[in-house]
N, C-alpha and C positions, 0 to 999 in steps of 0.2 A: 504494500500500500504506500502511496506519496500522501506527505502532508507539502506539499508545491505550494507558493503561493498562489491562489486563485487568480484569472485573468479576469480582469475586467466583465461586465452584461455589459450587451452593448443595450441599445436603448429600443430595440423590437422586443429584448425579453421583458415585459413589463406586465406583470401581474396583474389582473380587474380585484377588487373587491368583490366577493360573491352579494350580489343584493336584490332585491324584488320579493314580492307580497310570497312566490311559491317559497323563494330559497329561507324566506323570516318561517312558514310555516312547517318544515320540513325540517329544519334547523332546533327549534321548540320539541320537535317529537323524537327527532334523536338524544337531545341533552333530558329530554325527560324519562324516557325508558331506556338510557343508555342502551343506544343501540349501535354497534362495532361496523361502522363503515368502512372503505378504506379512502372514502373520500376525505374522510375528517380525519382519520388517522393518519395519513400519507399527504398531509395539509396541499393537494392539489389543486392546482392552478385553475382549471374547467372547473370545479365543481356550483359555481353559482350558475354559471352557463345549461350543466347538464341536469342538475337539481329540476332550476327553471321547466324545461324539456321533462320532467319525469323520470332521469334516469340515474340509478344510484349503481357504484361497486360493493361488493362485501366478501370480506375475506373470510375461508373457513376453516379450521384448523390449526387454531390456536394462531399465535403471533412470532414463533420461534423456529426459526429453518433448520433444517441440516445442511444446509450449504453455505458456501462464504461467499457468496458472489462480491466482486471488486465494485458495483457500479451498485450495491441494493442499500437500502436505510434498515431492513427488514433485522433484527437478531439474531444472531447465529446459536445454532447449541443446541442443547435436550430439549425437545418439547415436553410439553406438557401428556398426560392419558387425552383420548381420544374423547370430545364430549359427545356423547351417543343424540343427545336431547338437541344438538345442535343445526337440524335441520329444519325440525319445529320453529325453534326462535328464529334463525333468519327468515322462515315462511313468515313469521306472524311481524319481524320486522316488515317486511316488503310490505304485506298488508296495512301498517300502522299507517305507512311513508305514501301509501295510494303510488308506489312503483309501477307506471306502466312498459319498462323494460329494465332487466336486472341483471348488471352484469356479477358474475360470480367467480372470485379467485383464489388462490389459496396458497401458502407456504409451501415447497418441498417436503415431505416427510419419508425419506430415504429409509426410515426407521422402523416403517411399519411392512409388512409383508407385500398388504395392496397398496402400499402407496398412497392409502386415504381415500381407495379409488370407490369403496362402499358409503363413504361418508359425501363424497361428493354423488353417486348416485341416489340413494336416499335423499337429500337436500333438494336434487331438482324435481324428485317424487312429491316432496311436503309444497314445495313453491308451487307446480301444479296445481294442487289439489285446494290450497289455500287461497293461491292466487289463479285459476284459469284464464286470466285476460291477459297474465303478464305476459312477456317474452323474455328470451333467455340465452345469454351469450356465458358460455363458459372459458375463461383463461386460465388455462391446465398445465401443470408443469410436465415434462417428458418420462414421469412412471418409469424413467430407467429404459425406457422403448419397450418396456411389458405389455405385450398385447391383451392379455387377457385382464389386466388393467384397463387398461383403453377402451377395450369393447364394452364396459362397464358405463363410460359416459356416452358411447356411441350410440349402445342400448335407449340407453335416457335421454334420446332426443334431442339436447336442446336446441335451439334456430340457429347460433352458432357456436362452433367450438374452432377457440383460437391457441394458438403456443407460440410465445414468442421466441425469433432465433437471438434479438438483441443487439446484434454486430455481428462486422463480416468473417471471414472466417481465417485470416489471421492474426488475428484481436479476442478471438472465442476463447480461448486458455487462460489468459491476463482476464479477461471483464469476466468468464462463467466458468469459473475455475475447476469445477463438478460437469459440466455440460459438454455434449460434445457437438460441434456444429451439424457434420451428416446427420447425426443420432435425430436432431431437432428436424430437419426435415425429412428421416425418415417419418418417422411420428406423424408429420403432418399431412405426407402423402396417403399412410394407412391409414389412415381417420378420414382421409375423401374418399379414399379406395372401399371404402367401407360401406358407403354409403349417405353419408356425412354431407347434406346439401350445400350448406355452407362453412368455409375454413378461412382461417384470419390468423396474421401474423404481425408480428412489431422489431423494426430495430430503431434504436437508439443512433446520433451521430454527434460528432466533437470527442471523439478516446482518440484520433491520430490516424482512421479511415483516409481514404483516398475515393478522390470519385469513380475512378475507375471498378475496384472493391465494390461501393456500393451498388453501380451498375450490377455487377458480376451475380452479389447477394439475390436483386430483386429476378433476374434469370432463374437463379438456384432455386427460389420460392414460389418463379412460375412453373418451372419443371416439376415441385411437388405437387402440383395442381392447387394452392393458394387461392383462394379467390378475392382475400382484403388484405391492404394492408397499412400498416400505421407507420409513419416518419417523425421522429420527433428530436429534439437537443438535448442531450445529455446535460443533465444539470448536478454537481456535487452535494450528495446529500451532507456530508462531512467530512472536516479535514483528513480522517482515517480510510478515507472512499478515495477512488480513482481520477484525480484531478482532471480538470475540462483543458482539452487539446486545444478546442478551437470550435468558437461558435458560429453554426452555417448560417446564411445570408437567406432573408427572405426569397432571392432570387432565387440561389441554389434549391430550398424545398422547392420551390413553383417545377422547377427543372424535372428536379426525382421525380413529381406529381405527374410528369405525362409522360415521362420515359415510361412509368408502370402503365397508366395508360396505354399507351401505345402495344407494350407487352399483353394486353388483355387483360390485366388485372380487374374484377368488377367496378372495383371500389379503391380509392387509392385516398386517404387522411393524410398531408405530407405540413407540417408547420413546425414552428420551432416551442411552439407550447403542446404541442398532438401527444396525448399519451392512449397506452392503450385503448383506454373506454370511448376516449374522446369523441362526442357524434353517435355512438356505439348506436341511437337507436335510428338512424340513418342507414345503417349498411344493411337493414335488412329489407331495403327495398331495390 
């Protein structure tokens, strides 16, 4: 890890204040039934934006990874036991929050046999049933490339299921120290292969990519059959995290945006605040 002195924002990265009558009442029902977002916990940038729009993240499976990734805020170490009860509560959050799309994500748990992979099935069972009008994008971590993992969330429908690769693929070892680049888009090709209508993917840029690299990535991820995908700037969660290379130019996103384009992509989110969910209930039209 660098503690680098940090480079300058330039003056595109500027944060909105989340505000309006939805994001005030949404806002009230989470700090009132503490309810475990990852928009409030992961203090992101969209979330007054997507609030606004109906659409919330939530993470499941406790708050503590098995993985050390170089670019995550997320805790590393022993998780916690598995909360069985936990599919309920985020169903009855969603319901609280009148969520009309939800996206849902979760730690690594490297720890456990499935991967958490019943915990996350079960959970889109309870959002169903509590919620029937929601919709439902799953961001899944790569299960180790365990099939019988996987078919677990493939089973359970959701509208999409995304896995991010992150960065290009000689950058994957430094930024996702546990991950391995092919492994990620094998996974994500199995998951369309499968039957999986729609798939979505995220990297991240400023770790020292080249555009060329990035070019190379968004091929890799149409070759997995892809069909979204998300561009965003890498921003330093902390001095202990992997310091910002270099922040890309509004130009440069507009650029990536119709290269993918151009490659077929459905759907292409390319900005310097774009994170995963970003839009989320967009891509599914």
């Amino acid at each position: 890890m660098s503690t680098n002195t940090t480079i300058k924002k330039p003056k595109w990265i500027r944060v909105k204040l989340p505000t309006g009558k939805k994001y005030t009442e949404l806002r009230s029902i989470v700090d009132k039934y503490n309810l475990n977002t990852i928009c409030t916990s992961g203090s992101c940038p969209n979330m007054g934006e997507c609030w606004g729009e109906g659409t919330a993240t939530f993470m499941i499976l406790g708050n503590i990874c098995t993985r050390s990734c170089g670019f995550c805020g997320v805790k590393t170490g022993r998780p916690e036991t598995v909360d069985w009860e936990e599919p309920e509560k985020v169903a009855r959050s969603i319901k609280l929050m009148h969520i009309k799309h939800a996206v849902i994500t979760s730690v690594d748990r490297d720890d456990l046999k499935d991967g958490g992979s019943i915990i996350w099935s079960e959970t889109i069972q309870a959002i169903r049933r509590a919620n029937p009008n929601t919709t439902l994008e799953t961001l899944i971590p790569d299960f180790q490339g365990n099939k019988t993992n996987i078919d677990r969330l493939v089973a359970a429908a959701p509208e999409i299921i995304s896995h991010n690769l992150e960065t290009v693929r000689r950058l994957t070892r430094e930024v996702r120290i546990q991950a391995k680049y092919d492994r990620s888009l094998e996974v994500l090709k199995y998951i369309k292969e499968s039957g999986q209508k729609r798939t979505k993917s995220g990297i991240m840029l400023g770790l020292g990519e080249t555009e060329e690299e990035v070019i190379q990535t968004l091929h890799d991820l149409k070759a997995a059959k892809v069909d979204i995908v998300t561009i965003g700037q890498y921003l330093q969660p902390s001095k202990k995290h992997l310091p910002v290379k270099h922040f890309v130019t509004p130009e440069q996103f507009k650029k990536y945006e119709q290269i993918g384009l151009e490659l077929g992509f459905r759907h292409v989110e390319s900005g310097a605040l774009v994170r995963s969910s970003y839009r989320a209930h967009k891509h599914l039209k």
